[in-house]
C-alpha positions in Angstrom: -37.1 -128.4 50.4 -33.4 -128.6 51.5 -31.6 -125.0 52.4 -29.3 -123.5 49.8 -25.9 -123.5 51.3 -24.1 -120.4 51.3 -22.2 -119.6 48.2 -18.8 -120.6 48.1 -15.4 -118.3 48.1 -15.1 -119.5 44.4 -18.7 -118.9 43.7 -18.2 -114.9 45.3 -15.3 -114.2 42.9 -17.5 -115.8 40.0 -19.8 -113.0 40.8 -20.0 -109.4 40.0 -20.7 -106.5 42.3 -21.9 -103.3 40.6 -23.2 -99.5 42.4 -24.3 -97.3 39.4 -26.3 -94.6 39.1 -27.7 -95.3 35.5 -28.4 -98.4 34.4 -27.4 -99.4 31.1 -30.1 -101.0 28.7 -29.1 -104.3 29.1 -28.7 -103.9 33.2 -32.9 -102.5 33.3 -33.6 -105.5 31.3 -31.9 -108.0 33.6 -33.3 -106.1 36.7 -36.7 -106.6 34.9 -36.7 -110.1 34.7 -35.6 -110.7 38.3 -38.6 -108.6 39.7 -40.8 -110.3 37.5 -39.3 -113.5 38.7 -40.0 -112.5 42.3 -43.5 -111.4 41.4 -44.3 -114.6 39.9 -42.9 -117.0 42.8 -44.4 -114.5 45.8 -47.4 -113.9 44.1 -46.3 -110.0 44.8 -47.2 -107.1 42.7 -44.2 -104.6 43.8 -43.2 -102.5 41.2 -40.0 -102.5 39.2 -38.2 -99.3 40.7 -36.2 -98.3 37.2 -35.5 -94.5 38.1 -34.1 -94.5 41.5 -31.1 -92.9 41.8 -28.7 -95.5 42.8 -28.6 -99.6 41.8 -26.6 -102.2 43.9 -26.1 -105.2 41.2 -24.9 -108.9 42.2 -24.5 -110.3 38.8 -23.4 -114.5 38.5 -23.1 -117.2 36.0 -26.9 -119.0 34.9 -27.3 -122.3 36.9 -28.6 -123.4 34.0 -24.5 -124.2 32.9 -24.6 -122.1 29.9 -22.7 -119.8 31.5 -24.6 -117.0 30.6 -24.7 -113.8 33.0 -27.8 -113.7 35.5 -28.5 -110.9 37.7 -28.8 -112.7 41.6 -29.7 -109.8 43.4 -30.4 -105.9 43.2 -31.2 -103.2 44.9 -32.6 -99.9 43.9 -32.2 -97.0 46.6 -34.3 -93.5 46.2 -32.1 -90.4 48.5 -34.4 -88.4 50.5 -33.2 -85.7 52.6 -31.7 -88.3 55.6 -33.3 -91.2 54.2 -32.9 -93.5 51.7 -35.6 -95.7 50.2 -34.7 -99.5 49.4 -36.2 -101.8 47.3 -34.5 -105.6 47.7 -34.7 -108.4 45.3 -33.4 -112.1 45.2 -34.1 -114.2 42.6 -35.6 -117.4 44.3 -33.2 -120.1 43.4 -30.4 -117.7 44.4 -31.7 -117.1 48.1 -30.5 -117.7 51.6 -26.9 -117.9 50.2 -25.7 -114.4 51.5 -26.4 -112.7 48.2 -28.5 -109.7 49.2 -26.3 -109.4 52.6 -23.2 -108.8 50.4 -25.2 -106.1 48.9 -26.4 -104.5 51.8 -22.9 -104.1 53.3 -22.1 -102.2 49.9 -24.9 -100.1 50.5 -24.2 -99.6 54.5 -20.5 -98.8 53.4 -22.0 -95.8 50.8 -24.4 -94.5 53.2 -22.2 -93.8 55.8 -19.8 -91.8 53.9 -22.8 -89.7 52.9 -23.5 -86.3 54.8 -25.6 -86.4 56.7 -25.5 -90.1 57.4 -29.1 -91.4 56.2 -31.5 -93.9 58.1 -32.1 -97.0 55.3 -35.9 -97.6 54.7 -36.4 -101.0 53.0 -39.7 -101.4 51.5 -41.6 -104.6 51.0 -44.8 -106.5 49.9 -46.6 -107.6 53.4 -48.0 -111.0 51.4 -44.5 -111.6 51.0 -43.3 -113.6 53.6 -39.5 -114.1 52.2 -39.1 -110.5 52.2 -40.8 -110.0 55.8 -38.7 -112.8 56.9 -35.0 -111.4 55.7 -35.9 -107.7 57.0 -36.8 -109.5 60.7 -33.3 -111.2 60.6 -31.3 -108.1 59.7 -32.9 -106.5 62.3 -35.0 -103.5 60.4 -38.0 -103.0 62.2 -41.7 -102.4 60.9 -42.4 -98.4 60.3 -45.5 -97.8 59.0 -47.9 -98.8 56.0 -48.6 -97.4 53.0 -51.2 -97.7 50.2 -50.6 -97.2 46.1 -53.6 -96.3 44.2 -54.5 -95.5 40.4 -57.3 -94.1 38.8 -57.7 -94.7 35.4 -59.5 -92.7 32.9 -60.9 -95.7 30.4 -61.9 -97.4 33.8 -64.8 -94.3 34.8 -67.6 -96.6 33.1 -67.6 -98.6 36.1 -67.5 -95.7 38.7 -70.6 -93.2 39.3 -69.2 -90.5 41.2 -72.0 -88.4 43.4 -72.7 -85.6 41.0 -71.2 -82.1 42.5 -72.5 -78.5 41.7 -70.2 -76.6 39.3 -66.3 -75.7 41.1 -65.8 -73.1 42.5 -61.9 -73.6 42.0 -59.8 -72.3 39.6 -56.6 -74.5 38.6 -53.5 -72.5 37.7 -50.3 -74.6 37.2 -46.5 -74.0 36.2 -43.6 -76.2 35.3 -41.1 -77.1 38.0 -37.9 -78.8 38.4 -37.6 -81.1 37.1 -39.0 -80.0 34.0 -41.5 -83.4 34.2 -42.7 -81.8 37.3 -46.1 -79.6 37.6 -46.9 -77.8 40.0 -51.0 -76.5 40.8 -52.6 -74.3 42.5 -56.0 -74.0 43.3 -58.1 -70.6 44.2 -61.3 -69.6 45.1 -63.0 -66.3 44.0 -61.0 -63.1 45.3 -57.4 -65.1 44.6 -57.5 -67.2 47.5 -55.3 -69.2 47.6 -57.3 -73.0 48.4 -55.1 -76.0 48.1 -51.8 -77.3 45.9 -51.2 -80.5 44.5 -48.2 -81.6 42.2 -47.4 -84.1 39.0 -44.8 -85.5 37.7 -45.5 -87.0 34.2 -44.4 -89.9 32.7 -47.1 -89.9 29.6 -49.4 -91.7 29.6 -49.4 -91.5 33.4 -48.6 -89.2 36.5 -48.0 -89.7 39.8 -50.0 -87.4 42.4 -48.8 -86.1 45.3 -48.1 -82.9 47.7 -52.0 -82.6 47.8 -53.1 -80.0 50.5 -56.0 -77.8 51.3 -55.4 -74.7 53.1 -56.7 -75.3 56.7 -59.8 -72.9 56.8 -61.2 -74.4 53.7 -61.1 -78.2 55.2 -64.2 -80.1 55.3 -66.0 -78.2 52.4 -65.6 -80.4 49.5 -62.6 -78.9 48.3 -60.3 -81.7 47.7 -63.0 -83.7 46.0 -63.3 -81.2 43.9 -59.5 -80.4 43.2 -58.8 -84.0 42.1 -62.4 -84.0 39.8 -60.8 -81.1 38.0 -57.7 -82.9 37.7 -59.7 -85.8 36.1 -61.2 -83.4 34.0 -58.0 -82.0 33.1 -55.7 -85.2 32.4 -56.9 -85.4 28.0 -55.2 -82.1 27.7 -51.9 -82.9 29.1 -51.5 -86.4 28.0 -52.8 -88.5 30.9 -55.0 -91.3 31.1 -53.6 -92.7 34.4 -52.9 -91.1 38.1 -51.6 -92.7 41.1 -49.9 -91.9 44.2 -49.1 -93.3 47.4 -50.6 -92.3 50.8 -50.0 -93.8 54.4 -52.5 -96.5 55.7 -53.1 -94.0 58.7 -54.3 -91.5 56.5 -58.1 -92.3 57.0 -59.5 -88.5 55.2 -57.2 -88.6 52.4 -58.2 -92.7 51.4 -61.5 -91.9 51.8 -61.2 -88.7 49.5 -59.0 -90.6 46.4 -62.1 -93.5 46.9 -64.6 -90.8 46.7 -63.0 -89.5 43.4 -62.4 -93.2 41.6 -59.1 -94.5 42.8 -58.5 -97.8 44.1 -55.7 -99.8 45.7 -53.2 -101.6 43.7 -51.1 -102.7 46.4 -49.7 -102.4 50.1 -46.2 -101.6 51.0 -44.8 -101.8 54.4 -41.8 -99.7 55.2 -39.1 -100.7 57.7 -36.6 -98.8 59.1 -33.2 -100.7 59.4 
C-alpha cells in the first residue's frame, strides 16, 4: 500500500482544531466512531475514554466528497498531580499525514503553561503496532504495563471460588468527593482498622481501586475476603460489574483479583514521552 502524503496547506486550513473540556453530544458521538474505527482495523479493544478531563479534536471534511464533517484525530488527556494521561487516535485512512502530530504540539503548548509542568504518559494497545510504531518515532519511551480486569456478577456460574469460613471483616463505607465516589473501610473485631478500598460508580458498574491491607494483617486472607464482601455487596448498591486496573508487576494483587473471579480484558502499555 502506497504512503499517504502529508496533508496539504489547503487541506490544514480545511480542518478544525478543537481543546475542550466537555464534549458536546455530537463531539462524544464522533469520538465514538473513530475509536471504534480504530478497534475494528487494529483488532484493539482500548476503551473509549469519554470523561477525561481535556479533548484535543482534529476535525476535516469526509473523503467520501460529501463534505460532511469527520473527526481525523483526538486525544483525550486525564491530569494527575504532574502527569497527564493520553489516549491517541487516528482514524486509519487519515494516518501518517501529520494529523495526530498537529495535535500533540497543541497539547505540548497546554502542558507547558501548566504549573507544575507535567510529564505526558501516552497509553496504548501492545497488539497495536501503528500506535507502538508512532510513540517509537516521537520518541516516548516504554514505562511500564498494566492490566484491566472485570468481574461480572451474571458471569459467577462459571467461576467456583474455594469456599472460605465466615469474615471476620466488617465493611463500613462513606460518600466522598466526588459524590460518585465511595470510600470503605474494613475492620476486624476490637475496631481495627484492616484494609481500604474505594468505588466510583457509574451504575451498573464500578471501578475498584486504592485497595490496601494494613501491613500486619498481610498474608492472612484478608484481601480475598475484602473483595468477596464486595461481591456480596454490589446488588445493594446497584452493581453488577467491577473492574480496575493494576500494573503487570503486581504479581500478589493479580493473583488475588484471579482468586476472587476477575479476568483480563485487556493490556495497556504506558509510555512516557
Amino acid at each position: 500500500m502506497p504512503t499517504p502524503a502529508p496533508a496539504t496547506q489547503e487541506e490544514y486550513r480545511a480542518m478544525k482544531k478543537t481543546c475542550t473540556r466537555t464534549l458536546t453530544a455530537a463531539q462524544a458521538d464522533a469520538f465514538e466512531q473513530l475509536t471504534g474505527l480504530c478497534r475494528a482495523h487494529d483488532k484493539i479493544r482500548l476503551s473509549c475514554p469519554l470523561d477525561g478531563d481535556r479533548f484535543y479534536l482534529l476535525t476535516g471534511e469526509s473523503p467520501d466528497g460529501t463534505g460532511r464533517p469527520v473527526l481525523n484525530s483526538a486525544i483525550a488527556v486525564f491530569e494527575g498531580d504532574g502527569l497527564w494521561e493520553c489516549y491517541g487516535f487516528t482514524r486509519p485512512d487519515a494516518r501518517r499525514r501529520g494529523y495526530f502530530n498537529s495535535l500533540l504540539e497543541m497539547l505540548e503548548q497546554d502542558a507547558a503553561q501548566a504549573l507544575p509542568e507535567p510529564d505526558l504518559c501516552f497509553v496504548a494497545d501492545p497488539n497495536s503496532s501503528a500506535a507502538v510504531n508512532v510513540l517509537a518515532a516521537i520518541g516516548a519511551e516504554l514505562w511500564y504495563e498494566e492490566y484491566a480486569m472485570e468481574w461480572n456478577k451474571g458471569a459467577c456460574g462459571n467461576f467456583s471460588p474455594a469456599p472460605l469460613s465466615p469474615s471476620p471483616l466488617r465493611l463500613t463505607s462513606v460518600s466522598g468527593t466526588p459524590e460518585s465516589r465511595l470510600d470503605f473501610t474494613a475492620w476486624l473485631s476490637g475496631d481495627q482498622k484492616a484494609g481500604s478500598f474505594s468505588l466510583y460508580l457509574q451504575p451498573p458498574s464500578a471501578c475498584l481501586f486504592e485497595v490496601e491491607i494494613a501491613e500486619p494483617f498481610r498474608g492472612h486472607g484478608l484481601g480475598q475476603a475484602m473483595i468477596r464482601q464486595l461481591q456480596d455487596l454490589t446488588p445493594a448498591i446497584g452493581i453488577s460489574t467491577l473492574t480496575l486496573q493494576v500494573s503487570g508487576d503486581n504479581l500478589p494483587a493479580l493473583r488475588l483479583y484471579k482468586k476472587t473471579g476477575f479476568h483480563i480484558t485487556e493490556t495497556l502499555s504506558y509510555y512516557l514521552y
